[in-house]
C-alpha positions, 0 to 999 in steps of 0.5 A: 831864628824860627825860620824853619817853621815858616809855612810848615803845618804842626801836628802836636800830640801830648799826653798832658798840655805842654805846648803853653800859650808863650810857645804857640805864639811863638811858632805862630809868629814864626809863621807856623799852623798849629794842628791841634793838639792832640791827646790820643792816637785816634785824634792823631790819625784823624787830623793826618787824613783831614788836615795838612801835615808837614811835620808832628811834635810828640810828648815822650810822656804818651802811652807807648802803644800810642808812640809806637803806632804813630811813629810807624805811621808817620814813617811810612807816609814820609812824615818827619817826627821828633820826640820832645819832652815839656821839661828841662831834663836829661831825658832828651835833647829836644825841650818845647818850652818857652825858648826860641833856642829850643824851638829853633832846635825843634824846627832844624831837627823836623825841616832841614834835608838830611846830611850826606852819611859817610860810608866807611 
């Protein structure tokens, strides 16, 4: 169910800890590399210039000039990005939790291609 996440690299920034220690083994089992986490911008930047980086998990709870920045960075380097919260709520869809339901959301929403977009 987490097969998305095979061989993908995932950089993790959070304001506070949400990835618990159930969920990082959950993705490394699923056959995931964990970088970092990260809790500011500058520790953000210096693991996309030192490390790989197939794809980036952001807490919607870092401060929004940090959020905004990376967004623009990720997006221009072809960096895929989702925004999560470390909650049940109705903020967003994507929760990291304790969940390969969830996680297994995250993963298609990072790694799958695109859909076709229809023109009408």
């Amino acid at each position: 169910m987490l097969r998305s996440f095979k061989s993908k690299h995932i950089l993790i920034f959070e304001k506070q800890v949400i990835l618990t220690p159930t969920c990082h083994d959950l993705l490394l089992g699923a056959g995931a590399t964990i970088v970092g986490p990260v809790s500011t911008l500058v520790d953000a930047l210096e693991r996309l210039i030192s490390q790989m980086v197939d794809g980036v998990i952001i807490d919607i709870e870092v401060d929004e000039f940090a959020l905004v920045e990376l967004s623009k960075i990720l997006d221009e380097l072809c960096v895929p990005f989702l925004f999560v919260t470390g909650h049940r709520s109705t903020v967003g869809p994507y929760i990291l939790i304790d969940d390969v339901v969830e996680l297994a959301k995250i993963g298609l929403a990072l790694f799958s291609p695109p859909r076709a977009r229809t023109v009408h």
